[in-house]
C-alpha positions in Angstrom: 9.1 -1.9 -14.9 9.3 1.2 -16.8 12.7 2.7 -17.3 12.2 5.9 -15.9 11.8 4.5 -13.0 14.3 2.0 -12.6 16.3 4.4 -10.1 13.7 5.5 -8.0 14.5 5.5 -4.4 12.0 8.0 -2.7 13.1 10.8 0.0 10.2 10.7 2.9 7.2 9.6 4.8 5.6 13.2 5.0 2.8 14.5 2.7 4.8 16.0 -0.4 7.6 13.8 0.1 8.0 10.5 -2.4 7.6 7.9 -0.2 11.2 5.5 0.5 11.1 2.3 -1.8 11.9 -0.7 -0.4 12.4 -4.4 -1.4 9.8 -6.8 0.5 8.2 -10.4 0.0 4.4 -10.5 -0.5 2.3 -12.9 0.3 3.6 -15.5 -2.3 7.1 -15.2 -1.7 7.8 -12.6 -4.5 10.6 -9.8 -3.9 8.1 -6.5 -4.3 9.1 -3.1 -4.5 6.9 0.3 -4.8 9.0 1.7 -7.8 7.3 -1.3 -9.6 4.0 -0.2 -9.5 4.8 3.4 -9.9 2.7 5.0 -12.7 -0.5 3.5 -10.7 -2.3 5.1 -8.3 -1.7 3.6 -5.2 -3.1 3.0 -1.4 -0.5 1.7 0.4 -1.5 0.8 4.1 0.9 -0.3 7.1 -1.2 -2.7 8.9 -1.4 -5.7 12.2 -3.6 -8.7 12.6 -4.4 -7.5 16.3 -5.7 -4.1 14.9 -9.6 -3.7 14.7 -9.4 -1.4 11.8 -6.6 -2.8 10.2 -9.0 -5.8 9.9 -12.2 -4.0 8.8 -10.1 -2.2 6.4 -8.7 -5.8 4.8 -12.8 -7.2 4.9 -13.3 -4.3 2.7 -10.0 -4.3 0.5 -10.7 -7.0 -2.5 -14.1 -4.9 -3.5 -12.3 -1.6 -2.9 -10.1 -2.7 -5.4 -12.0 -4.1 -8.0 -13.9 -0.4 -7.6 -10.3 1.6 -7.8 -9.9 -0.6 -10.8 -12.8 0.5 -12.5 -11.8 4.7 -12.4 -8.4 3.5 -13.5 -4.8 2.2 -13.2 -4.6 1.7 -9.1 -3.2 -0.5 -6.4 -3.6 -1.4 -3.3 -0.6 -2.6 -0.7 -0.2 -3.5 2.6 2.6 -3.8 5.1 1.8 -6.6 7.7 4.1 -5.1 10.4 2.7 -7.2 13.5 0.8 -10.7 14.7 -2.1 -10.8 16.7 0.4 -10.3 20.1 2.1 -7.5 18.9 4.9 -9.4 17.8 7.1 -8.9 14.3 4.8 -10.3 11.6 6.1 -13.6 9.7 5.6 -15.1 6.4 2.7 -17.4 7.8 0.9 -13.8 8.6 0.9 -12.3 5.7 -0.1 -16.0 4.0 -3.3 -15.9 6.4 -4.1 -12.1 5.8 -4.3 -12.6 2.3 -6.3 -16.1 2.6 -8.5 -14.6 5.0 -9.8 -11.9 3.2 -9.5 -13.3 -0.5 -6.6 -10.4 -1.1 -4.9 -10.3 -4.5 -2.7 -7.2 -4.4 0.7 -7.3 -3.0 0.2 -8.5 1.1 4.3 -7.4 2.7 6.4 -9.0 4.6 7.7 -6.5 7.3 10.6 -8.0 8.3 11.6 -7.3 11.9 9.5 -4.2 11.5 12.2 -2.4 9.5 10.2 -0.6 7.0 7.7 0.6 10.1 10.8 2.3 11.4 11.2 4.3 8.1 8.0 5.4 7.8 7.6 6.1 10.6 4.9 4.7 12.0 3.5 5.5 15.2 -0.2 4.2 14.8 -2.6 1.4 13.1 -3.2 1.2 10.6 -1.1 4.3 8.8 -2.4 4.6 5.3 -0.7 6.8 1.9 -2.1 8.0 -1.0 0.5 8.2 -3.5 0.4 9.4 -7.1 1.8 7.7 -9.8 5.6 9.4 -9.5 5.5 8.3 -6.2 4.6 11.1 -4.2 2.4 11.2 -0.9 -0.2 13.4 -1.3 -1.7 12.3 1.9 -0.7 10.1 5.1 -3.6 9.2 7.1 -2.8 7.7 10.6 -6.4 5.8 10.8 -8.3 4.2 8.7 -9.9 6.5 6.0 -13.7 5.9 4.3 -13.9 4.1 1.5 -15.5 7.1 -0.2 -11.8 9.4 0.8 -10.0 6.4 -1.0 -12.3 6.3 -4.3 -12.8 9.8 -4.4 -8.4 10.5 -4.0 -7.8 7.4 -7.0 -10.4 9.3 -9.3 -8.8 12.7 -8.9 -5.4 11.1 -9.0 -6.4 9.2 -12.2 -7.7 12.4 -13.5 -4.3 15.1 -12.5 -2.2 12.3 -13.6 -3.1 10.5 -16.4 -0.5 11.6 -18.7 1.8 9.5 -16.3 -0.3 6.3 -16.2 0.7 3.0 -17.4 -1.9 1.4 -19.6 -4.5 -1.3 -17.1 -3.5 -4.6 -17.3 
């Protein structure tokens, strides 16, 4: 992690806010927080394995991805926040999300559907754009085009690069 932002802690959910860092397990069982990709670009979407678009959304994901990686440093992340009844998501959902859709990037662990509660989420799926200091520069309550989400990560690349980490 870089050291300038070892005590980042985020004030918001709102557009112009940073958005509220939090510790969750991904899909491997790996503690995961946002401050540790800051200085990426990131997509971070709140998502449930009953929603339509949620699902379209993950289809698309590993080839959005690979794309976003290709204008520079970027990641994707999603919040599994609910099973397919609606239900708080569990560690077997976010294990099948990410097997189902051959996902690579960080697949979250919403436990008890705490973090929904702090961003405040009222609809599926809820998606940010965040720059690389951590700052939402859009929240989208639907699911955007893929063209909104290539289109954000090559003018964020662009405005930010001075704060980019080097790709990996």
């Amino acid at each position: 992690m870089l050291p300038e932002y070892l005590e980042y802690e985020g004030n918001g959910v709102n557009q112009g806010d940073y958005l509220h860092n939090f510790n969750l397990r991904d899909q491997h069982g790996k503690d995961t927080c946002l401050s540790q990709f800051l200085g990426n670009v990131l997509i971070v979407d709140a998502s449930t394995r009953w929603c339509q678009p949620c699902n379209e959304a993950a289809a698309e994901s590993a080839e959005l991805w690979e794309e976003m990686k290709q204008i520079g440093s970027s990641w994707i992340m999603t919040l599994m926040v609910q099973d397919f009844s609606g239900l708080p998501a569990t560690s077997s959902d976010v294990e099948e999300w990410a097997e189902d859709y051959d996902i690579l990037y960080p697949v979250l662990l919403d436990h008890n559907e705490e973090t929904r509660a702090t961003w405040e989420v009222t609809s599926f799926p809820l998606f940010f754009f965040i720059a690389p200091t951590g700052e939402i520069v859009r929240r989208i309550e639907q699911r955007p085009p893929e063209a909104d989400i290539l289109s954000f990560v090559a003018e964020a690349v662009e405005q930010w690069a001075s704060d980019l980490r080097p790709q990996e």
